[in-house]
PAVEX-794878 format. One record per residue (C-alpha): x, y, z. Coordinates in steps of 0.1 Angstrom, whole numbers. Layout:
// PAVEX-794878
@px: X; py: Y; pz: Z
...
This chain:
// PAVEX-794878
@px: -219; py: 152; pz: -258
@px: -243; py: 123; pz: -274
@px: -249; py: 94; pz: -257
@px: -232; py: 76; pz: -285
@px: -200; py: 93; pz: -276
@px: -202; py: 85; pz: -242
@px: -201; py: 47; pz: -251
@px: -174; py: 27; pz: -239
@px: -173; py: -11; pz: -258
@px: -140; py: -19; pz: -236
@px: -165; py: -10; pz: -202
@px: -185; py: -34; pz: -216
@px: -157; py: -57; pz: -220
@px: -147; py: -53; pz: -180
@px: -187; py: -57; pz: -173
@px: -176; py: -94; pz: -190
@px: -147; py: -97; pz: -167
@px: -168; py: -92; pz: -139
@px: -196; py: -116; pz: -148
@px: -173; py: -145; pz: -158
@px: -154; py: -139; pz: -124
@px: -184; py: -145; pz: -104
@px: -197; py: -174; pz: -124
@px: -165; py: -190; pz: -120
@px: -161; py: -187; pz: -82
@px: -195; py: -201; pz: -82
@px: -195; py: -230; pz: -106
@px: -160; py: -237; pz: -100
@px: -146; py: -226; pz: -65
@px: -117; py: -246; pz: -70
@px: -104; py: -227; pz: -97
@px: -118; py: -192; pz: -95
@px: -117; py: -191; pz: -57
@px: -119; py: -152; pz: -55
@px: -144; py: -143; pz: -85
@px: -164; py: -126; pz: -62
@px: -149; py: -98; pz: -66
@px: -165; py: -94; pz: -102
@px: -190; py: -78; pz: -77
@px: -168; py: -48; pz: -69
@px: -157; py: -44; pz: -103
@px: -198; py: -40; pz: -110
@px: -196; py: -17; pz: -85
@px: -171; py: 3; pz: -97
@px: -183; py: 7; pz: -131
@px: -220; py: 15; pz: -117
@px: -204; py: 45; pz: -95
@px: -185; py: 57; pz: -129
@px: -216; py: 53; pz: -154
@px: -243; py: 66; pz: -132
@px: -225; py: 94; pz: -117
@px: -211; py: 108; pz: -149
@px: -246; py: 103; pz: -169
@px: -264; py: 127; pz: -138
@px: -233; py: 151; pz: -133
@px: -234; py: 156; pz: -174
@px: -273; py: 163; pz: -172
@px: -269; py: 190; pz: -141
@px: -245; py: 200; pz: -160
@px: -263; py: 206; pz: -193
@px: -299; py: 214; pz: -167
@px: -313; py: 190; pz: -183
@px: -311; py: 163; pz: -152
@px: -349; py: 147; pz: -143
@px: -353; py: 125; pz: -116
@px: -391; py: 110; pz: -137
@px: -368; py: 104; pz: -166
@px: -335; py: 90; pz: -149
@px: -358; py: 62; pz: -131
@px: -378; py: 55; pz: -157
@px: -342; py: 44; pz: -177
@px: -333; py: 25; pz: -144
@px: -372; py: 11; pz: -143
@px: -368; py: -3; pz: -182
@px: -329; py: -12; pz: -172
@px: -336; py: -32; pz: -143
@px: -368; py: -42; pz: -140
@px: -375; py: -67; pz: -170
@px: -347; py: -93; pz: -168
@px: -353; py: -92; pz: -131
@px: -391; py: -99; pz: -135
@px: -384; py: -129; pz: -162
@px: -358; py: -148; pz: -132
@px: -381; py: -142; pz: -102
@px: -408; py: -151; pz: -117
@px: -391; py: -184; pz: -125
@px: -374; py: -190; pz: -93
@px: -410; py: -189; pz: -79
@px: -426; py: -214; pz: -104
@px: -394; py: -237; pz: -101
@px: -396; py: -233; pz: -61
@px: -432; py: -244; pz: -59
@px: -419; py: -277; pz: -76
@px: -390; py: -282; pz: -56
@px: -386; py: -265; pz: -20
@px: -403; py: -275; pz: 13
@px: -425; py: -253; pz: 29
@px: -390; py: -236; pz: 54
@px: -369; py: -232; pz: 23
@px: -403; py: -220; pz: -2
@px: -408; py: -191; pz: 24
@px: -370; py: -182; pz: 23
@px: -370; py: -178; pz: -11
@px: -407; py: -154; pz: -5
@px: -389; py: -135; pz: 17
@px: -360; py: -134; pz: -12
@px: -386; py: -126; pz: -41
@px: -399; py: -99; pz: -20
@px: -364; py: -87; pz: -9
@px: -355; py: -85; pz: -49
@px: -385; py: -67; pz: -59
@px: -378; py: -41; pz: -33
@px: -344; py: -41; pz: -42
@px: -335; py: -49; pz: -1
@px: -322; py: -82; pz: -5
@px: -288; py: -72; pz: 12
@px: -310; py: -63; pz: 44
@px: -333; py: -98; pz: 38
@px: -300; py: -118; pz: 35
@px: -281; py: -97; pz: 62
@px: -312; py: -107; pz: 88
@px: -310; py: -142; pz: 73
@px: -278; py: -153; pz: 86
@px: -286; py: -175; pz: 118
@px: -271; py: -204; pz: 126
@px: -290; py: -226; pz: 110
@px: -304; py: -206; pz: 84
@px: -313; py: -224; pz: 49
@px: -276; py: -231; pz: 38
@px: -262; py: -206; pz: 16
@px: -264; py: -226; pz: -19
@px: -300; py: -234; pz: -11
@px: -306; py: -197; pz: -19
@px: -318; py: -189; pz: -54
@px: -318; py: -156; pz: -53
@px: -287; py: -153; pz: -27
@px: -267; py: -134; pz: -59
@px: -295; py: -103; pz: -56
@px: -277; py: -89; pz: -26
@px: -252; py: -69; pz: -47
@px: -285; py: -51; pz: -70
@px: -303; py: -44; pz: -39
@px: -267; py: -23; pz: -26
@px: -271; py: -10; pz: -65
@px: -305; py: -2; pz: -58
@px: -305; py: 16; pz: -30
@px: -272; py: 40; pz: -44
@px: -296; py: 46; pz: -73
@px: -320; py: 59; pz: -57
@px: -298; py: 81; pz: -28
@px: -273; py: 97; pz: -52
@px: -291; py: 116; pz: -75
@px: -309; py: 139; pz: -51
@px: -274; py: 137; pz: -33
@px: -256; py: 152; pz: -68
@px: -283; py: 176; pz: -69
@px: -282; py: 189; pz: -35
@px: -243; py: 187; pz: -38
@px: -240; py: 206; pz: -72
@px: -258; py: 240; pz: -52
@px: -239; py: 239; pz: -25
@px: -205; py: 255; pz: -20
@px: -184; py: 224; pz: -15
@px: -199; py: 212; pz: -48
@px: -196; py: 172; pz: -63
@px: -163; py: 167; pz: -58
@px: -157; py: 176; pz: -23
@px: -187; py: 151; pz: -13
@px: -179; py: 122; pz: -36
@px: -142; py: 124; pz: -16
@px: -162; py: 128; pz: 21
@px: -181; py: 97; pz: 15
@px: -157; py: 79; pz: -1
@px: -134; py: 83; pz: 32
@px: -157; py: 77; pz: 55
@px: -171; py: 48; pz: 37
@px: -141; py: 27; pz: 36
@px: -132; py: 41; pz: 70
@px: -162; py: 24; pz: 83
@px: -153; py: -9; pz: 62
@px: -118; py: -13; pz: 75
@px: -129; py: -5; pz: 115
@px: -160; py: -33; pz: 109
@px: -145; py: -58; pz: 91
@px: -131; py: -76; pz: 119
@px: -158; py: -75; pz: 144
@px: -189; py: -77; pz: 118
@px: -179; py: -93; pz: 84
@px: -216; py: -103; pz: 76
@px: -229; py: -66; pz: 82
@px: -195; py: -49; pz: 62
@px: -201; py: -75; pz: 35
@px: -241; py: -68; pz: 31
@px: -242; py: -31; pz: 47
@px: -246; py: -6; pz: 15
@px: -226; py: 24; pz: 38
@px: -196; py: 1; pz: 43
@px: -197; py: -8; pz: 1
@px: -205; py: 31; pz: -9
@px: -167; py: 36; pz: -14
@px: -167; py: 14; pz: -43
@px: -191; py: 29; pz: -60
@px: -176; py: 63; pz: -52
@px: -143; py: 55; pz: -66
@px: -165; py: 52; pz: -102
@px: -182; py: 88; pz: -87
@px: -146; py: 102; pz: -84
@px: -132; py: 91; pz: -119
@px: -167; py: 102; pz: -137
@px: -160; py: 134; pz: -118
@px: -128; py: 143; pz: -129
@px: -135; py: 133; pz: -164
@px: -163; py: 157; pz: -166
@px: -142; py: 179; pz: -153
@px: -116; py: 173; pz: -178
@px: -90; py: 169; pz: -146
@px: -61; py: 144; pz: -159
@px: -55; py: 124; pz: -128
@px: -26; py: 100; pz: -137
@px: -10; py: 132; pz: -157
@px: 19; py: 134; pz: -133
@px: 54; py: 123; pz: -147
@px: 54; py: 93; pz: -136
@px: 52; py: 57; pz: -155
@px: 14; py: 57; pz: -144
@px: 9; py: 85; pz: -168
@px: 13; py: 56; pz: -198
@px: -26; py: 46; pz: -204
@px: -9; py: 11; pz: -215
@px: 11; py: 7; pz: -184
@px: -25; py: 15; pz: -162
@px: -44; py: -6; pz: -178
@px: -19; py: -37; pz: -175
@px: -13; py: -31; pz: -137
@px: -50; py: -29; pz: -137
@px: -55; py: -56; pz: -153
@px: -32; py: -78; pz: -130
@px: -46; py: -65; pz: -101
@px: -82; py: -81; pz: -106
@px: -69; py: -111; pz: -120
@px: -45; py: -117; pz: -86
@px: -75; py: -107; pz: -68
@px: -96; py: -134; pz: -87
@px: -69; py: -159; pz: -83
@px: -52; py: -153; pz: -49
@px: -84; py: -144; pz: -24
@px: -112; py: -174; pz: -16
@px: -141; py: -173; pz: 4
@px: -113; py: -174; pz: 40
@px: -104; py: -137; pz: 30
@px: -113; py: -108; pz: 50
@px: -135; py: -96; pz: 26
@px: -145; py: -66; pz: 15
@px: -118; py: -50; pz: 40
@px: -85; py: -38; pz: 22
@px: -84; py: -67; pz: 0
@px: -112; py: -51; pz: -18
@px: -88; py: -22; pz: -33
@px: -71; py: -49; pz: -53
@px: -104; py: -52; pz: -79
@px: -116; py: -16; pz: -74
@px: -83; py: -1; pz: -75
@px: -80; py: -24; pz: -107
@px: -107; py: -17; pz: -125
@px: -106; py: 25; pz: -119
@px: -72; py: 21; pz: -135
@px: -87; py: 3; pz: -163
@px: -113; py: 28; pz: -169
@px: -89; py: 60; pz: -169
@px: -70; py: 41; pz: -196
@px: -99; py: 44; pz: -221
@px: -76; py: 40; pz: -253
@px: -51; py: 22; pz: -240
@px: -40; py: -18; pz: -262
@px: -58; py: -37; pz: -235
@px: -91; py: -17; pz: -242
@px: -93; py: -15; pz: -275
@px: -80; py: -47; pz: -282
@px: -88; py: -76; pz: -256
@px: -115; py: -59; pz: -235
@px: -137; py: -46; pz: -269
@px: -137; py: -82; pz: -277
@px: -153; py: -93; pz: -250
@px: -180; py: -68; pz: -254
@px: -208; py: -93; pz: -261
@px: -208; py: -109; pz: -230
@px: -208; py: -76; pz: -218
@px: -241; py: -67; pz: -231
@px: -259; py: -93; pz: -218
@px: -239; py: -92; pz: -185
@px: -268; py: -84; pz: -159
@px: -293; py: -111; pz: -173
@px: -262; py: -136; pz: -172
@px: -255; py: -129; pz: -134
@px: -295; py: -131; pz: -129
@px: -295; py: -163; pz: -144
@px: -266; py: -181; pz: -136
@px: -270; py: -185; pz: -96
@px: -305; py: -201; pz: -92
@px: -298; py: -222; pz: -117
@px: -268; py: -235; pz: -100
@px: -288; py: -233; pz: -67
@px: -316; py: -259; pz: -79
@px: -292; py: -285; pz: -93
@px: -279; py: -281; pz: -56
@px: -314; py: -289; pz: -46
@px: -323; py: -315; pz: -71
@px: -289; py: -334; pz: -62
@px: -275; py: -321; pz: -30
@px: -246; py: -348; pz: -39
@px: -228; py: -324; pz: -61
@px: -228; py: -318; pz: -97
@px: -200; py: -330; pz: -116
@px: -179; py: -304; pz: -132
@px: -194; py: -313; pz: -168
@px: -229; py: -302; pz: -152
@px: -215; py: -274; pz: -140
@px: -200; py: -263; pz: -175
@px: -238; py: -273; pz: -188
@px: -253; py: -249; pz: -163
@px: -229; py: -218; pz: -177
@px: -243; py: -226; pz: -210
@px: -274; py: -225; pz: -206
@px: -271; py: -198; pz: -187
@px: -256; py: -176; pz: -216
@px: -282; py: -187; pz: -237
@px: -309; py: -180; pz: -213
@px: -293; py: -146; pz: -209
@px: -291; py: -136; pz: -248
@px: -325; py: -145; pz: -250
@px: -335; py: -122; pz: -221
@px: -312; py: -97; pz: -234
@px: -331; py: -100; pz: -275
@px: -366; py: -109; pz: -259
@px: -371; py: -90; pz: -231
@px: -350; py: -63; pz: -222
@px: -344; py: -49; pz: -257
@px: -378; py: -43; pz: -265
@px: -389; py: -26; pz: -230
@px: -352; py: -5; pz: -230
@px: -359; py: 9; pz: -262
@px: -398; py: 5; pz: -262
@px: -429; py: 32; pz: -254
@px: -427; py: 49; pz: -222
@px: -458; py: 33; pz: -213
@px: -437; py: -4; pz: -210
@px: -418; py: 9; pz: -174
@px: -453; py: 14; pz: -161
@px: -463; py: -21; pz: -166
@px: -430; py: -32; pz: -157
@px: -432; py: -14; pz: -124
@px: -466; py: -29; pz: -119
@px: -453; py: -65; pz: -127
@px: -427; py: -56; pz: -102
@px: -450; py: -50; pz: -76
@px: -471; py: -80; pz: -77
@px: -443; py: -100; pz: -76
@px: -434; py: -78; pz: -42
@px: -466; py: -90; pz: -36
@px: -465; py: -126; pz: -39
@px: -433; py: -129; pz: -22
@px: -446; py: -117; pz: 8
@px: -481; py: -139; pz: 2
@px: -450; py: -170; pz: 4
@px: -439; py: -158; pz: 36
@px: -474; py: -148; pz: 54
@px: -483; py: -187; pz: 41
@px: -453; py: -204; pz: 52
@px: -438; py: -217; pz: 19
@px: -480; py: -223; pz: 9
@px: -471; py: -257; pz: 29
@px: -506; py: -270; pz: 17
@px: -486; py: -280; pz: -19
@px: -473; py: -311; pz: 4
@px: -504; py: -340; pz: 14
@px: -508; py: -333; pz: 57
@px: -492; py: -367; pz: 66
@px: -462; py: -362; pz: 42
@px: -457; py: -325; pz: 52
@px: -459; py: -335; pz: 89
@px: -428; py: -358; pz: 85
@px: -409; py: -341; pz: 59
@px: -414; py: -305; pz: 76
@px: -392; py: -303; pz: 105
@px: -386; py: -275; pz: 124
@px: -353; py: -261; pz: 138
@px: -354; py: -284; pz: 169
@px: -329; py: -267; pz: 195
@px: -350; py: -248; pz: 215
@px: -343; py: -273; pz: 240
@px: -302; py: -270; pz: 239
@px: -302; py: -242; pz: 268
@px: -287; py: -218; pz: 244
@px: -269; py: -187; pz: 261
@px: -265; py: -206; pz: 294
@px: -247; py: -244; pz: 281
@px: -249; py: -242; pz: 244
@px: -227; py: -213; pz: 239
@px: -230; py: -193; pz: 200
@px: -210; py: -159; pz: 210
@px: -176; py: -148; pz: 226
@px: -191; py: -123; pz: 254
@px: -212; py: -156; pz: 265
@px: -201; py: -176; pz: 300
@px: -214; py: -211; pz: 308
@px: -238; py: -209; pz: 334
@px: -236; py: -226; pz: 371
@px: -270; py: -251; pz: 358
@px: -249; py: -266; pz: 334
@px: -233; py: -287; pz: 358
@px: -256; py: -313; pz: 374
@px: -228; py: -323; pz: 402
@px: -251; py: -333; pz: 428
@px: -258; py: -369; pz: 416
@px: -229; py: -395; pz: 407
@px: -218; py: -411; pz: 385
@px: -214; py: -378; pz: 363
@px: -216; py: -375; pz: 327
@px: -202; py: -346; pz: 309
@px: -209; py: -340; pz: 272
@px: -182; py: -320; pz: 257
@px: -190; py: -304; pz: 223
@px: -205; py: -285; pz: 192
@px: -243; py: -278; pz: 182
@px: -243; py: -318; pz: 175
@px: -235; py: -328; pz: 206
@px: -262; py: -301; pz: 220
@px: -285; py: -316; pz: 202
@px: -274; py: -350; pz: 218
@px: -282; py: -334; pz: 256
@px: -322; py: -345; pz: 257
@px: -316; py: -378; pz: 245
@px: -287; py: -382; pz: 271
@px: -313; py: -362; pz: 298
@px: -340; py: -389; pz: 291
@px: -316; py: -417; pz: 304
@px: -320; py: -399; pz: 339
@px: -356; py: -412; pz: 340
@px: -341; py: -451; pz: 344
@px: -306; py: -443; pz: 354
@px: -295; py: -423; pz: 386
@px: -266; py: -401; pz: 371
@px: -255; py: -365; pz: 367
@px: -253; py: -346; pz: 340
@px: -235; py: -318; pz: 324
@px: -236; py: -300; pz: 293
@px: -207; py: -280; pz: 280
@px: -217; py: -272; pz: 246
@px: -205; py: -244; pz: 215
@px: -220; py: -238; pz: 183
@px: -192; py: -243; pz: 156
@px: -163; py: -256; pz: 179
@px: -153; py: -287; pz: 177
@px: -139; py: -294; pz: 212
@px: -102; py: -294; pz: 209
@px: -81; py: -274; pz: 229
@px: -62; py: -246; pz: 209
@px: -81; py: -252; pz: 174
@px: -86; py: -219; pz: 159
@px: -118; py: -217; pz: 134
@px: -112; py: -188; pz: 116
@px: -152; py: -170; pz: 116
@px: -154; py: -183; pz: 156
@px: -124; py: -168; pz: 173
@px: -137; py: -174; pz: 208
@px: -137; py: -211; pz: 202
@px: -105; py: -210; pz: 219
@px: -109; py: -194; pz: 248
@px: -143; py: -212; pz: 255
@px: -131; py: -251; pz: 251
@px: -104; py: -233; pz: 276
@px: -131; py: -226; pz: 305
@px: -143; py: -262; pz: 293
@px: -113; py: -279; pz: 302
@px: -111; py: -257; pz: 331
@px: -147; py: -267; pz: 345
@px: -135; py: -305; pz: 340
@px: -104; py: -304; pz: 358
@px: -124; py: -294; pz: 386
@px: -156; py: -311; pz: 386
@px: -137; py: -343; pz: 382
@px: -161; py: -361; pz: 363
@px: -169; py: -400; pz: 357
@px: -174; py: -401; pz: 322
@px: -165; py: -372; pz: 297
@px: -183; py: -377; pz: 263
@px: -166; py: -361; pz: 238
@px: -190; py: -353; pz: 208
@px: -190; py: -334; pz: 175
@px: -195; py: -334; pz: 135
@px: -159; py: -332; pz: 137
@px: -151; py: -331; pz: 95
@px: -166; py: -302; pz: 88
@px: -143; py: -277; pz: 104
@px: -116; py: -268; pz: 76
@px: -83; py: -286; pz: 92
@px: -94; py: -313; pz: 108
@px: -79; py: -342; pz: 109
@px: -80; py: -372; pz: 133
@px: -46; py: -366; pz: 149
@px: -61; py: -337; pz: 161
@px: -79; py: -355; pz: 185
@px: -45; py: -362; pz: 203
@px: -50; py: -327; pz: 220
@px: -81; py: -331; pz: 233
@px: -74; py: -366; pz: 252
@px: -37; py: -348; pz: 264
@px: -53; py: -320; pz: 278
@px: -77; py: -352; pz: 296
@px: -50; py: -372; pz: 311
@px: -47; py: -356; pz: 341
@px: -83; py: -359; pz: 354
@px: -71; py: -391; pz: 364
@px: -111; py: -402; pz: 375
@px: -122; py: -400; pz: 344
@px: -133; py: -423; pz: 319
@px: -128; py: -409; pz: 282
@px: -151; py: -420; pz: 254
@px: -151; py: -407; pz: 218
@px: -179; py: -407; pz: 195
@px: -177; py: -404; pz: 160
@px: -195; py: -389; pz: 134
@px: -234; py: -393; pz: 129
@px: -243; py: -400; pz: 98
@px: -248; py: -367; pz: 76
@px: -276; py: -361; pz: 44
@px: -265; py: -337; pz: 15
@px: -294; py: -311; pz: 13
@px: -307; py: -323; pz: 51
@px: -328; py: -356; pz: 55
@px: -360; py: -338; pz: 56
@px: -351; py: -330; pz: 15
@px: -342; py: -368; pz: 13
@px: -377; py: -375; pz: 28
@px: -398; py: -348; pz: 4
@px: -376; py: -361; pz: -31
@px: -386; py: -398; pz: -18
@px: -421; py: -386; pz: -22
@px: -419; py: -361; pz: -51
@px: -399; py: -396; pz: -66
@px: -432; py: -420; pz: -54
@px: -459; py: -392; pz: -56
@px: -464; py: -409; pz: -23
@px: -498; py: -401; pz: 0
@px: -490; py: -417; pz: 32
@px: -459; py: -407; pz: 55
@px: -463; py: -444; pz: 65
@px: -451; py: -456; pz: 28
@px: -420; py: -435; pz: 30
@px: -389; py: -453; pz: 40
@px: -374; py: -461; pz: 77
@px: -339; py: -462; pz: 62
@px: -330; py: -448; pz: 28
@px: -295; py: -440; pz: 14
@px: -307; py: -412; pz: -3
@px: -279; py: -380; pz: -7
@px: -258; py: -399; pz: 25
@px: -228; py: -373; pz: 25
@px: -196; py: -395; pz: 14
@px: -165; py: -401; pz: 37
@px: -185; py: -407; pz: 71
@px: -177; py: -445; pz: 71
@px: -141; py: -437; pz: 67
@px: -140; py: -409; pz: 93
@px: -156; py: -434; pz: 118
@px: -132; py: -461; pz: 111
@px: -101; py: -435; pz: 118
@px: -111; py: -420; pz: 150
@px: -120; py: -457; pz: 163
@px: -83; py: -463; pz: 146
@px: -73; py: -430; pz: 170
@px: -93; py: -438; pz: 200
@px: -75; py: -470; pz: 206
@px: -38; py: -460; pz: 195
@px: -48; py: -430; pz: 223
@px: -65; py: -457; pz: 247
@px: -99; py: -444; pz: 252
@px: -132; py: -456; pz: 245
@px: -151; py: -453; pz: 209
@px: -187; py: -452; pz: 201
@px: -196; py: -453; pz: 167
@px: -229; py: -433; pz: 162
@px: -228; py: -447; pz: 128
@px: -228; py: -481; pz: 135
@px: -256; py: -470; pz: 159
@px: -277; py: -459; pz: 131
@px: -269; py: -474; pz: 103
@px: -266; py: -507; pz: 86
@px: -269; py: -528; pz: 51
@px: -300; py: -512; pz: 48
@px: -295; py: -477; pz: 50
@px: -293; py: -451; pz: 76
@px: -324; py: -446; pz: 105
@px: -346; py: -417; pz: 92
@px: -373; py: -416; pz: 115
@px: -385; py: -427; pz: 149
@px: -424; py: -432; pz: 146
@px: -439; py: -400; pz: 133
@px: -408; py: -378; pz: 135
@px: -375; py: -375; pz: 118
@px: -344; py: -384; pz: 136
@px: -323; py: -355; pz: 122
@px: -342; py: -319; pz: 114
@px: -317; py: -308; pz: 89
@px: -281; py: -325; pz: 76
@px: -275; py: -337; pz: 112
@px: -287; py: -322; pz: 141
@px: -312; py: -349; pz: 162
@px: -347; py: -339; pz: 172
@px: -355; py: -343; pz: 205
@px: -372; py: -382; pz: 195
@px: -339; py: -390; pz: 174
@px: -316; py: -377; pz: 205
@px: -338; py: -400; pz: 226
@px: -332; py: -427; pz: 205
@px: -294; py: -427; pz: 199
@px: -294; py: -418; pz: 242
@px: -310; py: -449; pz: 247
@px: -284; py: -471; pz: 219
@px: -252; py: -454; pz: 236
@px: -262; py: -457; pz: 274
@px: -245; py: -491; pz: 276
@px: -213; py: -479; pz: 265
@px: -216; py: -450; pz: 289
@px: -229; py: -470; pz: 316
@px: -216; py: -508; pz: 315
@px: -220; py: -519; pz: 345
@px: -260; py: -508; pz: 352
């Protein structure tokens, strides 16, 4: 059968479907809130048009492992080559030196087709946030990747043995979505990432590829299924409710992930079916230059994130997708066509481009981010460093369900006693509240756990043990009795928050009866981190001396922390306990406080250094202390 046969326009057409779903969820969440799944309907198609292009050549002995990766070499490579290459240039402009070698370790993880293992390992607390990632999108090629090259020799080793294709396309396939239901729940970010817990997607192409070469009807039994019209429409609906009815809160991949693969294998089976020929065909243009589009779109949304962490209005957004098409057809005309279809000799020198850019990636990382772009005195101020080595993490800063508070975190020996009660803010509060010892005779304890806010009962949905752990908080309080609980957190960026919610926390206080209850609000929060405020206010000045940039800038303040503050004061005295306003103690007309001296007050969108925890310590102790 000719390779012109073979062709499918309306596969083509659900390659568009795919593309356009994940550039939706990502330029406009609010709308497309589950396009992702565009990735599984990739994955789909992949399993189907790879698998039945090797099980066809076995078939005819005519399968070569040289000549199947050179096609995947002049498929792959050039597009991919043309986008890291930019990311890089476009980086060195843009990124400080933490975020510069992230996207090294990205460029490398793309030209070794491993990014799903770079991202996987990338996933710490306060990792570079997700839509600082350029090449964050590359995850799903490096799973592609890595199928590409395990299941041809696997085809070939299957097609001499007695079970034969069929038999291990169905073995993998079970145990591979076995393994993805039984991890879902207990390691989302390694089912998402892991290519084992993903293979049954790709299998579910494998299986329809085999039966078609096997000329096996598999929708032939007498049933309304047996309609290609009536498969294509159900499949059809089922990635479109998919699209429309998951969001980034779903268990995901899981079983919601049979809604898009079961979707599009019905889709496929129905080659001739109205849908196909008629709506899918159509979009067969987009189709063609779907894998450049999906290269291109992301980092371009990524560095307007970067360039105005504020948010881009939906008009910008819509700009972006242009330009991203047109980026992509010129890829498509420019670059790929000519390499596709060129002399053999053009996937050597796109293997070797591929390579150095392997290379360079890693030269990012071994140089940190090539820090020497920024002037010393500017890079010393605009550089900081993840700051929390000093939260006592495992023992009173809490980040896992098996973990208990440790005896040390209660300093009950001394009196008065302070207890701070909170999240990863309030840990990074603790050494500015520990310096106050120096001057004032108290005790102190720290009660602390990264991404829950303390409220009793508040469920976060990705930290299940926040629960049970603000429990064994309110526990420890009842019977330490202490003088002053501080009660500390970002507080609005927990999905259903909401000021009344506060009215738990100070119930579940009441009857600690010797205890004096004080509230503090928000701090004040920078889109992107203030350490990108800092390096634009330099990039904007071409500035020399960290002495020039400014004490107090306004610069990518996140909206709606003024009004937060003003409703848990409004809540702390309807409740009657005691407000401090970290705002107020940082702010004013002028702007918000950026540094202290030679050091930043925050080290990313928030969380104090050890000087800025020091300095807001010293404003607060008053409030905590009155009459010293």
């Amino acid at each position: 059968m000719s390779a012109e046969s073979n062709y499918r326009p309306d596969i083509d057409g659900l390659r568009a479907i795919a593309v356009l779903s994940v550039i939706g969820f990502h330029a406009f969440p609010q709308w497309v809130p589950g396009g992702f799944v565009g990735v599984d309907v990739f994955f789909v198609i992949s399993g189907f048009l790879i698998t039945g292009i090797i099980v066809r050549e076995l078939k005819s002995d005519t399968f070569s492992f040289a000549t199947f990766y050179m096609r995947r070499v002049r498929r792959i490579f050039p597009s991919l080559i043309v986008v890291l290459t930019f990311c890089f240039a476009v980086g060195w402009r843009l990124l400080l030196p933490d975020e510069f070698t992230s996207l090294g370790r990205n460029i490398f993880g793309g030209a070794a087709f491993v990014s799903n293992w770079v991202l996987l390992h990338e996933t710490g607390y306060f990792d570079v946030d997700a839509a600082r990632k350029p090449l964050l999108h590359l995850w799903s090629l490096g799973i592609e990747e890595q199928f590409y090259l395990v299941w041809p020799p696997v085809l070939l080793i299957a097609s001499r043995i007695r079970w034969g294709i069929g038999w291990v396309i169905a073995a993998i396939l079970a145990a591979s979505f076995i393994a993805n239901v039984a991890t879902i729940g207990s390691d989302p970010a390694s089912t998402f990432y892991w290519p084992f817990t993903r293979a049954w997607e790709l299998m579910i192409g494998g299986a329809l590829a085999w039966f078609a070469n096997q000329g096996v009807q598999i929708f032939a039994s007498p049933t309304w299924l047996d309609n290609k019209d009536s498969r294509s429409l159900l499949g059809l609906g089922l990635i479109v409710a998919a699209v429309f009815a998951l969001n980034r809160h779903s268990t995901f991949p899981g079983w919601w992930a049979l809604l898009p693969t079961a979707g599009t294998a019905l889709l496929i089976s129905a080659r001739d079916a109205w849908i196909n020929r008629y709506a899918l065909v159509r979009l067969k243009f987009v189709g063609l230059i779907s894998y450049p589009l999906y290269l291109w779109h992301w980092p371009l949304l990524s560095f307007q994130t970067i360039i105005d962490p504020d948010g881009a209005s939906v008009l910008m957004r819509a700009g972006i997708v242009v330009v991203s098409v047109v980026l992509a057809w010129l890829t498509y005309e420019v670059v790929e066509k000519p390499i596709r279809f060129g002399k053999p000799i053009m996937a050597g020198a796109a293997a070797a481009a591929m390579a150095a850019l392997g290379c360079v990636g890693l030269a990012t990382v071994h140089y940190d981010g090539f820090a020497t772009r920024i002037p010393v005195t500017i890079r010393a101020l605009t550089t900081a460093v993840v700051d929390n080595s000093s939260w006592r993490g495992g023992a009173c800063f809490l980040d896992g369900k098996d973990e208990q508070f440790a005896p040390e975190c209660l300093d009950n020996a001394r009196r008065p006693l302070l207890l701070l009660w909170g999240d990863s803010y309030a840990a990074s509060l603790y050494q500015g509240l520990k310096a106050l010892q120096a001057s004032q005779n108290f005790g102190l304890a720290q009660y602390t756990i990264a991404g829950c806010p303390p409220i009793p009962g508040f469920v976060v949905k990705e930290r299940p043990h926040c629960v049970a752990s603000n429990d064994a908080v309110l526990a420890i309080i009842r019977a330490a009795k202490p003088d002053v609980i501080l009660i500390y957190s970002i507080w609005s960026s927990y999905p259903g928050f909401s000021p009344d919610k506060i009215d738990a926390t100070i119930a579940a206080l009441r009857d600690v009866k010797e205890s004096r209850i004080v509230l503090m609000g928000p701090p004040p929060m920078w889109a992107g981190g203030l350490p990108q405020a800092m390096y634009e206010e330099y990039r904007a000045h071409r500035l020399e001396d960290a002495a020039a940039l400014p004490e107090r800038t306004r610069l990518h303040l996140a909206a709606g922390v003024t009004e937060l503050d003003n409703a848990l004061r409004a809540k702390a005295a309807a409740l009657g306990v005691e407000y401090i306003s970290a705002w107020n103690k940082l702010c004013n007309s002028s702007g918000c406080l950026t540094r202290v001296g030679d050091d930043l007050i925050t080290f990313d969108y928030g969380h104090f250094t050890v000087p800025g925890a020091k300095y807001l310590g010293a404003k607060i102790a008053p409030a905590l202390f009155p009459d010293r």
